[in-house]
VEXPA-548695 format. One line per field, with one value per atom (N, C-alpha, C): residue number from 1; residue in one letter; x, y, z. Coordinates in Angstrom, 1 decimal, m for minus. Layout:
seq	c(NUM;...)
type	c(A;...)
east	c(X;...)
north	c(Y;...)
up	c(Z;...)
***
This chain:
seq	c(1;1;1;2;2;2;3;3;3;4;4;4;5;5;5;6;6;6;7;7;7;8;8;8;9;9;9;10;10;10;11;11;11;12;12;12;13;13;13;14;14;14;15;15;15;16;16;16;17;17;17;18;18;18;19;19;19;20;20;20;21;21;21;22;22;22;23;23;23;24;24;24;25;25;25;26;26;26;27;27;27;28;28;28;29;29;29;30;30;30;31;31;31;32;32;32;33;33;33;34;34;34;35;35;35;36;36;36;37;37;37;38;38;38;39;39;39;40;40;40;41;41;41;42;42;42;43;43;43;44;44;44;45;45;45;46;46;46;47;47;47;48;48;48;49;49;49;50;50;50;51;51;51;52;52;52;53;53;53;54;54;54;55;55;55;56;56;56;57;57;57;58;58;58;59;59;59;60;60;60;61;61;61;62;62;62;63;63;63;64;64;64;65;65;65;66;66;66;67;67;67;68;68;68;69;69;69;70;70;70;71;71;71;72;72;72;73;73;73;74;74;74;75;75;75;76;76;76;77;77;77;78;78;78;79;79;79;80;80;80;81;81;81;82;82;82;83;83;83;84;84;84;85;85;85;86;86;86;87;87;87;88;88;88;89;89;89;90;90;90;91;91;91;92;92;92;93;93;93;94;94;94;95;95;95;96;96;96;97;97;97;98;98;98;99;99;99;100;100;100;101;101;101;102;102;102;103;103;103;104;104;104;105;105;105;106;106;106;107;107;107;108;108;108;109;109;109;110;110;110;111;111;111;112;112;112;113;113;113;114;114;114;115;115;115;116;116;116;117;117;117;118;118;118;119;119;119;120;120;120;121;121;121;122;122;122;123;123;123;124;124;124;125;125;125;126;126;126;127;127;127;128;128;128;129;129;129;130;130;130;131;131;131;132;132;132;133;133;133;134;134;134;135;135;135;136;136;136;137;137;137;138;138;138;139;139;139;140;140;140;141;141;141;142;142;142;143;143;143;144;144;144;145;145;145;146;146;146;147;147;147;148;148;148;149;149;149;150;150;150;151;151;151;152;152;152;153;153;153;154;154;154;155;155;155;156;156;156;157;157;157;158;158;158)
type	c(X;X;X;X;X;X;X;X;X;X;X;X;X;X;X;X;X;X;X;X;X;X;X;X;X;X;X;X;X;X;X;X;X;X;X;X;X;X;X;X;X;X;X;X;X;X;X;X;X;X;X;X;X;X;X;X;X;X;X;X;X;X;X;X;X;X;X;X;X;X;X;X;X;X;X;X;X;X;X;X;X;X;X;X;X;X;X;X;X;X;X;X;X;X;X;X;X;X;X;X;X;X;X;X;X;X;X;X;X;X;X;X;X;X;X;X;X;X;X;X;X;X;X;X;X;X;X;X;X;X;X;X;X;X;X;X;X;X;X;X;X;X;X;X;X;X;X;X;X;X;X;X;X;X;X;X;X;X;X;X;X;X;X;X;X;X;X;X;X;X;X;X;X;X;X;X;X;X;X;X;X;X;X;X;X;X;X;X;X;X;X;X;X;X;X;X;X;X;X;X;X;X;X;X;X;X;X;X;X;X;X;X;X;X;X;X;X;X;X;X;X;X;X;X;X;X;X;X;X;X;X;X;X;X;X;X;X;X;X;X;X;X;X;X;X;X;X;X;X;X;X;X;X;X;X;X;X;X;X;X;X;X;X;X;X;X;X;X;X;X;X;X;X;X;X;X;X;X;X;X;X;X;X;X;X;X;X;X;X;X;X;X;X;X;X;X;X;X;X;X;X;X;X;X;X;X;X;X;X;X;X;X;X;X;X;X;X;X;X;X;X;X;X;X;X;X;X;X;X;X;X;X;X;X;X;X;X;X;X;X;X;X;X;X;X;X;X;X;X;X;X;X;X;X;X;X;X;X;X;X;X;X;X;X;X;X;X;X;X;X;X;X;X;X;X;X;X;X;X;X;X;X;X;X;X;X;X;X;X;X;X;X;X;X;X;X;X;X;X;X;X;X;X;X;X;X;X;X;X;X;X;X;X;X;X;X;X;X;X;X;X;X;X;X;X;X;X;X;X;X;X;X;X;X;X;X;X;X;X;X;X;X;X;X;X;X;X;X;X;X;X;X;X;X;X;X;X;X;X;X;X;X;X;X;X;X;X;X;X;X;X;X;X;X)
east	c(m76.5;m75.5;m74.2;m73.5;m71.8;m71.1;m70.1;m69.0;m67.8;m67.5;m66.2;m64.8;m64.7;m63.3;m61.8;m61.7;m60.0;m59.1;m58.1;m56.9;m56.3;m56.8;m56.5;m57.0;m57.9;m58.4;m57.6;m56.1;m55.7;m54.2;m54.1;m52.7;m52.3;m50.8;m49.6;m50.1;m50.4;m50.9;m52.4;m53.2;m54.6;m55.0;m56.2;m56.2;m57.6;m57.5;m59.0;m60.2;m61.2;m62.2;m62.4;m62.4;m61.9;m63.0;m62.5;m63.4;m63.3;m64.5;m64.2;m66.1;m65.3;m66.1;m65.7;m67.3;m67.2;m66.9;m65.9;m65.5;m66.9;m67.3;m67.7;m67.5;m67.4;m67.1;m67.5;m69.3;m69.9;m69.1;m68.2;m67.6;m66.1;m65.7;m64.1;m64.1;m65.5;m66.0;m66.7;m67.5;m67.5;m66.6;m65.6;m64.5;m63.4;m63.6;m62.6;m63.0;m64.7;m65.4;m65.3;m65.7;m65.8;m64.5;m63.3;m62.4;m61.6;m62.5;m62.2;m61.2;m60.7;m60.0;m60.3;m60.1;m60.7;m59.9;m58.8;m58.0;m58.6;m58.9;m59.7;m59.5;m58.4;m57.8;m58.5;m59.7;m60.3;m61.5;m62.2;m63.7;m63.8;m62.6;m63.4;m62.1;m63.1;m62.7;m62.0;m62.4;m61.3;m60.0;m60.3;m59.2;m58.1;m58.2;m57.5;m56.9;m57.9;m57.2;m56.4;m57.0;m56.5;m55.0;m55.1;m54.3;m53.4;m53.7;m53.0;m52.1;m52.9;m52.7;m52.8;m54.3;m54.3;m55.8;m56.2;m57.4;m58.7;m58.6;m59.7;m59.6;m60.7;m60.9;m59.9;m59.5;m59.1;m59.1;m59.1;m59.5;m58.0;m58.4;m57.8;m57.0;m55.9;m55.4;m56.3;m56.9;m57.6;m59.0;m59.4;m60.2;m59.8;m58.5;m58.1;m58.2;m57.7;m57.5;m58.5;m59.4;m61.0;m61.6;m61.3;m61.8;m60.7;m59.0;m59.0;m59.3;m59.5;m60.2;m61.2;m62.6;m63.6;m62.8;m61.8;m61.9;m61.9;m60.5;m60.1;m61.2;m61.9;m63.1;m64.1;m64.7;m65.6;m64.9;m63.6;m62.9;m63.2;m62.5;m62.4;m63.9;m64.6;m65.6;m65.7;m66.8;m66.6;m65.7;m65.4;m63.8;m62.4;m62.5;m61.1;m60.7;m59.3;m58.9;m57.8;m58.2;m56.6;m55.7;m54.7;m53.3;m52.8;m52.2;m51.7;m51.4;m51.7;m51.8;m50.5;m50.1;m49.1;m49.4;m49.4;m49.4;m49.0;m48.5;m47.8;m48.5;m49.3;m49.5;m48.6;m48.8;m48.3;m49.0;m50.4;m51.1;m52.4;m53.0;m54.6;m55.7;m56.6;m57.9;m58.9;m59.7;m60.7;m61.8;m62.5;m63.9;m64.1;m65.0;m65.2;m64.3;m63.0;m62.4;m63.1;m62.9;m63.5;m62.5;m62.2;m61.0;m61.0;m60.2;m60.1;m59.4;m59.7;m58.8;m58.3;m57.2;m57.1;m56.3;m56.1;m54.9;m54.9;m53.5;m52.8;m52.5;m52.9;m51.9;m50.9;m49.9;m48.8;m47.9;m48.7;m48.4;m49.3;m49.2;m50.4;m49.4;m49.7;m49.1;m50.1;m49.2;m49.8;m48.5;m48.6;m47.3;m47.3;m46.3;m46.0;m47.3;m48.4;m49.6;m50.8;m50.6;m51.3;m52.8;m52.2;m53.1;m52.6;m53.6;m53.9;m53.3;m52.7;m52.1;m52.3;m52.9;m52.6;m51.9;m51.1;m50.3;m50.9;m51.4;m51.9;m51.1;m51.0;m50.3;m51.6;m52.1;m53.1;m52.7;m53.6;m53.3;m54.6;m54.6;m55.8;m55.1;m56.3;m55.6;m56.7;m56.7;m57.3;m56.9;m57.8;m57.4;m56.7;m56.1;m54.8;m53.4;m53.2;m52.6;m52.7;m51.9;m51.3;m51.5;m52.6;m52.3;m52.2;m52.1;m51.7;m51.2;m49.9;m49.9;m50.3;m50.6;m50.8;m50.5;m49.9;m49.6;m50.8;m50.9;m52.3;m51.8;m51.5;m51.6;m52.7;m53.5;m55.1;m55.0;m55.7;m55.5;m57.1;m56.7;m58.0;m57.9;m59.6;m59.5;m58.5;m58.4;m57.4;m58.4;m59.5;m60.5;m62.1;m62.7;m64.4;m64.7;m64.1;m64.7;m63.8;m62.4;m61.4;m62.1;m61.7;m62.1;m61.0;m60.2;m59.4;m59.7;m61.1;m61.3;m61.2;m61.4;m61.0;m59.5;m58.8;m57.6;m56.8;m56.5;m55.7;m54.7;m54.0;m52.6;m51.6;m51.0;m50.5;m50.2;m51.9;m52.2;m52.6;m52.7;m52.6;m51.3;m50.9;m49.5;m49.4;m50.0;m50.3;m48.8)
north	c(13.8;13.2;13.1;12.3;11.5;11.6;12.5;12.9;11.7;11.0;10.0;10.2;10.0;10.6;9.5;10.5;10.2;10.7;9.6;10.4;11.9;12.5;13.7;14.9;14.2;15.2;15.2;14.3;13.9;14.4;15.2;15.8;15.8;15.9;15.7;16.7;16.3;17.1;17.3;16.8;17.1;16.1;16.5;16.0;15.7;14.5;13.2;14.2;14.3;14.5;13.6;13.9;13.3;12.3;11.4;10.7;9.7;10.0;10.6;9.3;8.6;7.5;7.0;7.5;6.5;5.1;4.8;3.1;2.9;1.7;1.7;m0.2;m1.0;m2.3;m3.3;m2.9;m3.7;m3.7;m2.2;m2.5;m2.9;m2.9;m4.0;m5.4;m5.7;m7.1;m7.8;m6.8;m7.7;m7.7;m6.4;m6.7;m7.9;m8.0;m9.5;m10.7;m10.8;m12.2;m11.8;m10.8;m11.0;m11.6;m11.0;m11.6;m13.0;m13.4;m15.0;m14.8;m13.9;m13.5;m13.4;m15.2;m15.3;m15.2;m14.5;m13.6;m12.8;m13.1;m12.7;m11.0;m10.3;m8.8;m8.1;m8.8;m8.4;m8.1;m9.4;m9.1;m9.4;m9.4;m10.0;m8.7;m7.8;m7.2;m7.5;m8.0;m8.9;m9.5;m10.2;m10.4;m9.3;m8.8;m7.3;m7.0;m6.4;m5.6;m6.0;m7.4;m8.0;m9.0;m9.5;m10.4;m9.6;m8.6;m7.8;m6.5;m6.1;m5.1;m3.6;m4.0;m2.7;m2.2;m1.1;m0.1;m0.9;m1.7;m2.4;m3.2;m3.9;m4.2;m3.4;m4.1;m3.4;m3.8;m3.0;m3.3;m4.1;m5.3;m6.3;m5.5;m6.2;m5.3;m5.9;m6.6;m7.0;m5.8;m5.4;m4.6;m2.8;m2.9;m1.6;m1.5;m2.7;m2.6;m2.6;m3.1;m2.6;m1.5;m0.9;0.3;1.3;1.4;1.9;1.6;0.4;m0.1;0.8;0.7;1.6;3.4;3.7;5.2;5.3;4.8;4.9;4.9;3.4;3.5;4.0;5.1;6.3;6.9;7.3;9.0;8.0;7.4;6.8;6.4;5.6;5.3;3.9;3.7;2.2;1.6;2.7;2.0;2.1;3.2;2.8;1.1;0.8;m0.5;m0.4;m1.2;m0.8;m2.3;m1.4;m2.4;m2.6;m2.2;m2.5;m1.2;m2.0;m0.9;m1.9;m0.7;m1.4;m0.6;m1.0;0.4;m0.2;0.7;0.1;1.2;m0.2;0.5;0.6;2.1;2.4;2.5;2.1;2.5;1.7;1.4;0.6;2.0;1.2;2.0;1.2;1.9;1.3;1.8;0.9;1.4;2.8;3.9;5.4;6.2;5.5;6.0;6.7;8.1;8.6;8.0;7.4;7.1;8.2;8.7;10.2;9.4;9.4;9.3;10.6;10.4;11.8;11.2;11.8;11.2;12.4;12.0;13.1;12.7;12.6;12.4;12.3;11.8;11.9;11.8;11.3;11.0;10.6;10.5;10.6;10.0;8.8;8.1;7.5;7.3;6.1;4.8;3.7;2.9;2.6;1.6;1.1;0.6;m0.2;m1.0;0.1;1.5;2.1;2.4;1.9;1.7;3.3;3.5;5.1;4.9;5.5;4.9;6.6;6.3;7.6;6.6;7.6;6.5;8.1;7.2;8.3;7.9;8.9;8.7;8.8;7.8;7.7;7.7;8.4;8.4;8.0;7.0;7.2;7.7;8.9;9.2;9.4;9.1;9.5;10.4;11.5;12.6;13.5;13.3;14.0;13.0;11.8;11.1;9.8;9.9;8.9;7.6;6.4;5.7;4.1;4.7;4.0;5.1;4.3;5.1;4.4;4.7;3.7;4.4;3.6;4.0;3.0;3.3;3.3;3.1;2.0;2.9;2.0;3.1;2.8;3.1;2.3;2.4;3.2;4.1;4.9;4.9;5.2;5.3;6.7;6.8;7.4;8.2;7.5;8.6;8.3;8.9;8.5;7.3;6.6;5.1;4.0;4.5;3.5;2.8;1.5;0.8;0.0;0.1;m0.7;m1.8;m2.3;m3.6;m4.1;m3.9;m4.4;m5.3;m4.8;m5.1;m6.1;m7.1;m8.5;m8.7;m9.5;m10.2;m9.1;m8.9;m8.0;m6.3;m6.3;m4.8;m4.4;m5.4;m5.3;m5.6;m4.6;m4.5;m3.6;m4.1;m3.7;m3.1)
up	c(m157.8;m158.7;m158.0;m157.9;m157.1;m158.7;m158.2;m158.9;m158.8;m159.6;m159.6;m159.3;m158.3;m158.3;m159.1;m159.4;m161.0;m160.0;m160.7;m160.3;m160.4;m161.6;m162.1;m160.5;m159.9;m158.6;m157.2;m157.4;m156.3;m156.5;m155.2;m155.6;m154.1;m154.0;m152.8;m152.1;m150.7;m150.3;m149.8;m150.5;m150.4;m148.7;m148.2;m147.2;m147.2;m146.7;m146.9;m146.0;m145.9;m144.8;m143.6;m142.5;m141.1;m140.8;m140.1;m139.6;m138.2;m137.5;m136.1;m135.7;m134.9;m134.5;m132.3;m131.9;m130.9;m130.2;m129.8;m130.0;m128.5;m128.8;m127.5;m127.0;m126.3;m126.4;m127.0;m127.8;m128.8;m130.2;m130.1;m131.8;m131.5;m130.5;m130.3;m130.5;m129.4;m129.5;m130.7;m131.8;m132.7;m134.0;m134.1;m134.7;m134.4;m132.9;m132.7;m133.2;m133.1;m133.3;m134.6;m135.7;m137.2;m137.7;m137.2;m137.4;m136.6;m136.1;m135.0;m134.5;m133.4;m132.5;m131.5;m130.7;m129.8;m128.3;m128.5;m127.4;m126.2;m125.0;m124.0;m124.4;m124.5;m123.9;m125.2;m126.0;m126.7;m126.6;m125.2;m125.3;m123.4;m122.7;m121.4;m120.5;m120.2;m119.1;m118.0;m117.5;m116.3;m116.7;m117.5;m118.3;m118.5;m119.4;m119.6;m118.9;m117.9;m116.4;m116.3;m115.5;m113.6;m114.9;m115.7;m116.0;m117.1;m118.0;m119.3;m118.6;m117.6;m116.8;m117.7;m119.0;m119.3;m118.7;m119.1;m118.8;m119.2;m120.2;m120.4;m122.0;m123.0;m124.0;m124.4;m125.7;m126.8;m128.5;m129.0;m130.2;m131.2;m131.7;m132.5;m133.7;m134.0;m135.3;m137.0;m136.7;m138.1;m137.9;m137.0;m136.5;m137.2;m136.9;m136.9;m138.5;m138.8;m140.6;m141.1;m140.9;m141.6;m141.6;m140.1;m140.4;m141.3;m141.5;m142.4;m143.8;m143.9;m145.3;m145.6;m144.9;m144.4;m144.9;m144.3;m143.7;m145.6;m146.3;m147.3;m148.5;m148.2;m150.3;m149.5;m148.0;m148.2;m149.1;m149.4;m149.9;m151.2;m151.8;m153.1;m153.7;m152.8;m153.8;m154.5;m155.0;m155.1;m156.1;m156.7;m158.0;m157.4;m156.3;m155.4;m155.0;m155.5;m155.0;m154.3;m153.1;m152.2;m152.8;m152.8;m153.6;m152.2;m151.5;m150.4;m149.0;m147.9;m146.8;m145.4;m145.1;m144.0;m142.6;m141.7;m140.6;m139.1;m138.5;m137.0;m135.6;m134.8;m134.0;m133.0;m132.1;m131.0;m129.7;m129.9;m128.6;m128.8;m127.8;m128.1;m128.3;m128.4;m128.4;m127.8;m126.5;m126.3;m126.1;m125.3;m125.5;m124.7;m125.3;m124.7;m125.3;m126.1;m126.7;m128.6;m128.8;m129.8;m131.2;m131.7;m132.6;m133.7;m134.3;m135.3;m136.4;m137.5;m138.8;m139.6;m140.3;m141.0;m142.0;m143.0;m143.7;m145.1;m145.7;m146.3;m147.8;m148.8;m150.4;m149.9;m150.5;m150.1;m151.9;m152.8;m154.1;m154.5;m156.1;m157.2;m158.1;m159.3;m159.8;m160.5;m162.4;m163.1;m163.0;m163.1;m163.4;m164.7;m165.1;m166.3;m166.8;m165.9;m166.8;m167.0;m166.7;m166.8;m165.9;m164.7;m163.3;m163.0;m161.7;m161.2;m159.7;m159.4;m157.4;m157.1;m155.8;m154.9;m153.6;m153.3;m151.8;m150.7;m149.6;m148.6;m147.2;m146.4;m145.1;m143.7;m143.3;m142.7;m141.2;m140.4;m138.7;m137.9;m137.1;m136.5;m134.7;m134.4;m133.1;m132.1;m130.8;m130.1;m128.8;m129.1;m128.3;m128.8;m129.8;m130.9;m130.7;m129.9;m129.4;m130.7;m131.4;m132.6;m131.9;m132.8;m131.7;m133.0;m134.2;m135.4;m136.5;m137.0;m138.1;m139.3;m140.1;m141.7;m142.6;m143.4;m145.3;m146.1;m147.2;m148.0;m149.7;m150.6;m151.4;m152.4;m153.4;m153.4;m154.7;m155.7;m156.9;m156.9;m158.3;m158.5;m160.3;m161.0;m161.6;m162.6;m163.6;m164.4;m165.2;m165.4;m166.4;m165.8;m166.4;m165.9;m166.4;m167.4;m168.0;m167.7;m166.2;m165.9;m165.0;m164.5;m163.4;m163.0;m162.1;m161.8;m161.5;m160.7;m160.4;m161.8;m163.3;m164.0;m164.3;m164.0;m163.9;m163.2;m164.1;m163.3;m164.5;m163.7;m164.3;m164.4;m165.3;m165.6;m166.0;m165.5;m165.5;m164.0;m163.3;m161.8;m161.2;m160.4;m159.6;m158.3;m157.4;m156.3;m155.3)
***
């Protein structure tokens, strides 16, 4: 049996379970193409190098954003709704690279329409080396019989 996670279980502070993924060049390359980013320093080595003058592929920022999409509704679940995520990279990630997620509560909130927000502070790092940081904030249910995906117009305020 899968326990629902409520808001009531999310407090300042609490800290997500890690998640820790081998990049290898098939998942940079089809994160570029899923997202039609057809930028050589994404999928052609030579490129990169000899012309970018970096180490190799790298992973696309629509790329980066799915997988924290991904890191976030594992923790939440399928009634988690992300209201809005912002995040600024500092560094690529490539292929052979292990990418680490982690992230932190940072707050726990109902608003005025009676929606559930947890706002999280998300890092993805490789090697312990920060190489995104992201903010998160994720609407969750409020009771066992809430659903946010219910919620439009005026009871949604992302």
């Amino acid at each position: 049996m899968t326990t629902k996670l409520v808001l009531d279980d999310v407090h300042a502070g609490d800290e997500l379970p890690e998640l820790a993924y081998e990049v290898s060049a098939t998942t940079i390359v089809l994160g570029a193409l899923a997202s039609r980013d057809w930028r050589p320093m994404h999928h052609d080595h030579d490129f990169a190098v000899n012309r970018n003058g970096t180490q190799d592929i790298f992973m696309n920022t629509p790329n980066q954003a799915a997988w924290f999409e991904r890191y976030v509704t594992d923790w939440t679940g399928p009634t988690g709704r992300l209201g809005r995520m912002t995040f600024r990279m500092k560094g690529s990630v490539f292929p052979g690279d292990t990418m680490t997620m982690r992230a932190v509560v940072e707050g726990a909130e109902v608003d005025d329409a009676g929606c559930g927000w947890a706002t999280l502070a998300v890092a993805l790092t490789v090697d312990g080396d920060v190489k995104t940081e992201c903010t998160v904030r994720v609407a969750l249910p409020t009771a066992v019989d809430d659903n946010p995906w219910t919620r439009h117009g005026d009871q949604w305020r992302p």
